[in-house]
C-alpha positions as CSV (number, residue, x, y, z in Angstrom):
1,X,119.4,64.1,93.1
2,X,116.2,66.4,94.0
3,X,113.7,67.1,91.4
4,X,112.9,70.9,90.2
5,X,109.4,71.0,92.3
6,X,111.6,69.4,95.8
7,X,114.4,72.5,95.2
8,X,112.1,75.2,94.6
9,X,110.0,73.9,97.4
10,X,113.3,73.5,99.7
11,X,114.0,77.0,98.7
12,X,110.7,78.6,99.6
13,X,110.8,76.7,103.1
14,X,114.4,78.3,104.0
15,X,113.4,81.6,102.9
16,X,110.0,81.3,104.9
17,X,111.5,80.0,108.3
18,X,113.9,83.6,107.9
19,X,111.2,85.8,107.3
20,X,108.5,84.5,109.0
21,X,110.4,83.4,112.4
22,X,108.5,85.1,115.2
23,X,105.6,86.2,113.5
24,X,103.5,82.8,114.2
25,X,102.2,82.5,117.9
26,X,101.9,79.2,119.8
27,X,101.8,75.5,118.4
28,X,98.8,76.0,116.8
29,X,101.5,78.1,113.8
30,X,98.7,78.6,111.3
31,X,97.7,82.5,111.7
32,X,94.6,82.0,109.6
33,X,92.1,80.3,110.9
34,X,88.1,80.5,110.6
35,X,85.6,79.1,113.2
36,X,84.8,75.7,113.8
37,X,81.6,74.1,112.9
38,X,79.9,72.6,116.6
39,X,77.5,75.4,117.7
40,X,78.4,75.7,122.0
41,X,76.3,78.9,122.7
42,X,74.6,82.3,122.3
43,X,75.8,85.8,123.2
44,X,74.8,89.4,123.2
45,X,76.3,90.2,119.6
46,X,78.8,93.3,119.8
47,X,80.9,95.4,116.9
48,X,83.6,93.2,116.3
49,X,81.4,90.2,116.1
50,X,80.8,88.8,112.3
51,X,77.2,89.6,111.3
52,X,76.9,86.2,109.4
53,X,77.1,84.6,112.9
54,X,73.5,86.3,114.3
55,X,70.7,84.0,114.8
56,X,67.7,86.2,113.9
57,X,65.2,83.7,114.9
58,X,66.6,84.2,118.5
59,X,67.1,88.0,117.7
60,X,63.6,87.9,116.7
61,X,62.4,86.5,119.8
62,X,64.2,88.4,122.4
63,X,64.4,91.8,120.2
64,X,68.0,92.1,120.5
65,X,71.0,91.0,118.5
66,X,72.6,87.7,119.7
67,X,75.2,85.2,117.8
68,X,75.9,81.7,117.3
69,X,80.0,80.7,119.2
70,X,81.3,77.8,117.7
71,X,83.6,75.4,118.9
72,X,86.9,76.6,117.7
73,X,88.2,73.9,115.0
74,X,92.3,73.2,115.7
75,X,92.3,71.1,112.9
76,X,92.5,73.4,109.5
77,X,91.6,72.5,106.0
78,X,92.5,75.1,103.6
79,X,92.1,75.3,99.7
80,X,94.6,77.2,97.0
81,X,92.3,78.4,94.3
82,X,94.8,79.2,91.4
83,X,93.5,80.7,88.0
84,X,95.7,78.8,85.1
85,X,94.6,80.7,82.4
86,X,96.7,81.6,79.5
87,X,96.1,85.8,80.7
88,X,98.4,84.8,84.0
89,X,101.0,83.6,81.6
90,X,101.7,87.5,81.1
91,X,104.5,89.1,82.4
92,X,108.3,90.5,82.5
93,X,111.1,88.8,83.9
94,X,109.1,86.7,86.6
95,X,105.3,86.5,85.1
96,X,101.8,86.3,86.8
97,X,101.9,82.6,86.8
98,X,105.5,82.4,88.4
99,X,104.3,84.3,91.0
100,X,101.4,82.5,91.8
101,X,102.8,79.5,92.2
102,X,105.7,80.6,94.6
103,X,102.8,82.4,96.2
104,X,100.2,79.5,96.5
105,X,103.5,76.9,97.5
106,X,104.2,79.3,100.5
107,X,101.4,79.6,101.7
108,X,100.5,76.0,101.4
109,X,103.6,74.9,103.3
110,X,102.7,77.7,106.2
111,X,99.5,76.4,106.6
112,X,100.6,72.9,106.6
113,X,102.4,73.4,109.8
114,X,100.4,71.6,112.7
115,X,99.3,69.1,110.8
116,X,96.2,71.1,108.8
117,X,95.4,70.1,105.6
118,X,95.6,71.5,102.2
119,X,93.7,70.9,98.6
120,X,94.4,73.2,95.3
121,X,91.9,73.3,92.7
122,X,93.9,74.7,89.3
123,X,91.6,76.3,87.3
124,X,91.5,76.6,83.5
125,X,88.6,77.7,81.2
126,X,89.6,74.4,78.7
127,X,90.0,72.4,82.2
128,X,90.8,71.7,85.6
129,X,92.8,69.8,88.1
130,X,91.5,68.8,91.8
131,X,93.7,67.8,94.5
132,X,92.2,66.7,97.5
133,X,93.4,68.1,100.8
134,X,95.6,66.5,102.5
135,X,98.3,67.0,105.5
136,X,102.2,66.6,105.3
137,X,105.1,68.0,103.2
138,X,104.4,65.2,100.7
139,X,101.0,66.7,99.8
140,X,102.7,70.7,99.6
141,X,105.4,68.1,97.3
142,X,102.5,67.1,95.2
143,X,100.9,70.6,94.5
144,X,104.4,72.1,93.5
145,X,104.5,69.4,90.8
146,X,101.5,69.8,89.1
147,X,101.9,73.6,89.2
148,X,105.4,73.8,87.9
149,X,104.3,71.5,84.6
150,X,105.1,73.0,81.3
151,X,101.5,75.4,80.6
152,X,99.4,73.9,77.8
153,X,99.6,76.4,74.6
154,X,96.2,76.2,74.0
155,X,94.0,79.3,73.6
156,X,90.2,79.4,74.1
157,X,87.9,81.7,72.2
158,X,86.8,83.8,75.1
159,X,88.7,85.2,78.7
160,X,88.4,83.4,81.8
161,X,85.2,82.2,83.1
162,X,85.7,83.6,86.7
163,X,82.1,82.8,87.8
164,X,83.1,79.3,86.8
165,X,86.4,78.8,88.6
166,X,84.6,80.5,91.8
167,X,81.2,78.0,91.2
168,X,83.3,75.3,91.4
169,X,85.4,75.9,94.6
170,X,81.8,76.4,96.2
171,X,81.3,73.2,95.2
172,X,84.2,71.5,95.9
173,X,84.6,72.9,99.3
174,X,80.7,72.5,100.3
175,X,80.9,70.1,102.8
176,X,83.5,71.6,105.5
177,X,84.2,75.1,106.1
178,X,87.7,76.2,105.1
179,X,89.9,78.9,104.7
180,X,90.4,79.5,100.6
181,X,93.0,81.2,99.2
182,X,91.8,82.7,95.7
183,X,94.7,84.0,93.3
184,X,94.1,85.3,89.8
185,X,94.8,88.4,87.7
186,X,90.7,88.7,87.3
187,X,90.6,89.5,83.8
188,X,87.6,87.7,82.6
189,X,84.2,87.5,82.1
190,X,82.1,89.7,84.7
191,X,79.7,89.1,86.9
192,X,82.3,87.0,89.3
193,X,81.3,89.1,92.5
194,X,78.1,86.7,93.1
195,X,79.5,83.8,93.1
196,X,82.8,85.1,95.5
197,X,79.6,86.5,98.1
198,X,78.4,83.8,98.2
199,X,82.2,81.4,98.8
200,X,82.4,84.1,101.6
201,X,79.4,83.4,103.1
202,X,80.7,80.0,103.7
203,X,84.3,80.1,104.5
204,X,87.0,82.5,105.3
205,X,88.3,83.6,102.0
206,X,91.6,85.4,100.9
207,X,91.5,87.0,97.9
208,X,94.9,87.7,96.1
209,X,94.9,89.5,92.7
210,X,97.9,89.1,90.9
211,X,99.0,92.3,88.7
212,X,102.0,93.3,86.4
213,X,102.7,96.6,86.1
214,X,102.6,97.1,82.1
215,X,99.2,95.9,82.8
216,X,98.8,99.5,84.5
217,X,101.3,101.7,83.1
218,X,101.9,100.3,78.9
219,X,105.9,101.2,78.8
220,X,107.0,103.4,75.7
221,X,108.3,100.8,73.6
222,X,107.6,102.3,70.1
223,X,106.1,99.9,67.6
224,X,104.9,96.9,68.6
225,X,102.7,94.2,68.1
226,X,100.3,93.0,71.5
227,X,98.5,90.1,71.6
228,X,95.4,88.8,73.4
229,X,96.9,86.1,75.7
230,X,93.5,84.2,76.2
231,X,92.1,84.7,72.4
232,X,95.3,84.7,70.6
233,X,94.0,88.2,68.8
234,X,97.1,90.5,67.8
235,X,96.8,94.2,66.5
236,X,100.0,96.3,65.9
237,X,100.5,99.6,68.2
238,X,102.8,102.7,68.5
239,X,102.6,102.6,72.5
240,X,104.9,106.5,71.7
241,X,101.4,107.7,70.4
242,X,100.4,110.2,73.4
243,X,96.6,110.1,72.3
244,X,96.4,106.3,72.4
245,X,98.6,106.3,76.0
246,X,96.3,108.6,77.0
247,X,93.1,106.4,75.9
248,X,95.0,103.1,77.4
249,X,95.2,105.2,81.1
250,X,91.1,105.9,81.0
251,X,90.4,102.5,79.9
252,X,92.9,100.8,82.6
253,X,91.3,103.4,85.9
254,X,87.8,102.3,84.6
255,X,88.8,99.0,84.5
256,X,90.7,99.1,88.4
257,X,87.4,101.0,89.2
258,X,84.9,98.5,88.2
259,X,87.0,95.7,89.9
260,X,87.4,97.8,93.4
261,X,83.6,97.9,92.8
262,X,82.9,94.1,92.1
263,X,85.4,93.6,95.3
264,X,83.1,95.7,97.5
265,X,80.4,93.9,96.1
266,X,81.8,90.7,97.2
267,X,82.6,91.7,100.3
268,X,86.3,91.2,100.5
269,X,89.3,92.8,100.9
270,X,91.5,91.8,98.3
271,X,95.3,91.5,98.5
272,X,97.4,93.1,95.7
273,X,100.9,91.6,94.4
274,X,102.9,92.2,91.2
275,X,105.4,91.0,89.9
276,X,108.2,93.3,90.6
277,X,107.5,92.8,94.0
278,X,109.3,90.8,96.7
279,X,106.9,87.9,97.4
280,X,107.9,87.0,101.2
281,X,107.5,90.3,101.9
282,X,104.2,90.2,100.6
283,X,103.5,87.7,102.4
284,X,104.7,88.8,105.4
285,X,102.6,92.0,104.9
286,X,99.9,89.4,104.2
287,X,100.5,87.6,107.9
288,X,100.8,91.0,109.8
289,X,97.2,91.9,108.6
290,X,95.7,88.8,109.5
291,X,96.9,89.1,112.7
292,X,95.6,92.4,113.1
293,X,92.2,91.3,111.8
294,X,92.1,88.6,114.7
295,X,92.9,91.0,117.6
């Protein structure tokens, strides 16, 4: 009889082959893809070209722009960079964590396809897990296990240390450039834009930010007692009160403001999916914008 992990992973695979049929080109199935790492030539740079890629010492020399073309890599290694903090453990019916794992196994079995390989680094602030990429439906197997174990109950004494989680996928991913799939609610310490400039420096990055929406919008529920997921801190509300619904809506736009900032900061593009969302749509939303990055 098939383990939990082997049916939900069985299940993601039918449901991606549905949605996803037609919308990957050619044998080579993986629509992300960065460049590859043998330097071939130099070229006039143009608009669409990526601005990391100019070689100023030859720009210097000939007074105009040129860039580095690499040998195209067919071969793919991709990381899943999942924050497993206690604040993704928040969430109605399916939670932050729940979605983040269907997310990162879907993705990791669509990039597996043509034999690239995959590595997950789960990320806590009390500790982490490293899986080393590798190719096949085994290794995809092997990820769905370890992120559908029973969460840990255990609360630290701060939020997440983004900077942290991001320092050590730099790390970790330092000797090959990859494409890295980063998912996490980002609530946590600032000053995470930095180190995410600098991962995107380095390797094609994907940045998914996983949301509920009574994190946006608290629901009139009357009385009730809230609780800091990360610190274990609980204080007793009236979410009816209009002043403090009111204070809750200027804290939460200053919040999304500042994080829209950092984002720009960092130089990405961040993907948004909550929970009440359908996740291969997401995704498919996800693949359709890749592939009009590419063209």
């Amino acid at each position: 009889m098939a383990s939990a992990p082997d049916r939900l992973l069985r299940r993601l695979e039918w449901r991606l082959g549905r949605r996803l049929d037609g919308r990957l080109h050619g044998a080579y199935r993986t629509v992300w893809h960065g460049t590859g790492i043998d330097f071939t030539d130099l070229r006039l740079y143009t608009a669409e070209d990526d601005v990391r890629h100019i070689d100023w010492n030859v720009t210097a020399r000939l007074d105009e722009p040129y860039v580095r073309q690499y040998t195209e890599d067919r071969e793919l290694t991709s990381w899943l960079v999942i924050d497993r903090s206690a604040s993704m453990r928040f969430g109605r019916e399916a939670g932050k964590e729940s979605v983040a794992t269907e997310l990162a196994i879907s993705l990791g079995r669509l990039v597996s396809q043509g034999g690239n390989r995959v590595g997950a680094i789960l990320y806590d602030n009390d500790a982490h897990q490293l899986i080393p990429p590798r190719t096949g439906r085994d290794q995809i197997l092997r990820i769905t296990r370890e992120l559908t174990r029973p969460a840990s109950n255990r609360r630290g004494r701060s939020t997440t240390d983004l900077s942290a989680m991001l320092q050590l996928a730099a790390t970790t991913t330092s000797r090959r450039r990859s494409l890295i799939f980063v998912m996490s609610d980002f609530i946590g310490e600032p000053g995470w834009d930095r180190p995410l400039a600098r991962l995107t420096h380095r390797h094609e990055v994907v940045v998914i930010r996983v949301v509920d929406p009574a994190e946006l919008e608290l629901p009139d529920l009357g009385m009730i007692m809230i609780e800091d997921a990360e610190t274990g801190e609980q204080l007793l509300v009236d979410t009816s009160d209009p002043m403090l619904r009111s204070r809750l809506t200027a804290e939460v736009g200053a919040r999304e403001e500042a994080l829209a900032e950092s984002m720009r900061r960092a130089g990405v593009d961040p993907h948004r999916i909550a929970t009440d969302q359908d996740l291969l749509a997401a995704l498919v939303d996800m693949v359709r914008q890749s592939g009009r990055r590419r063209r």
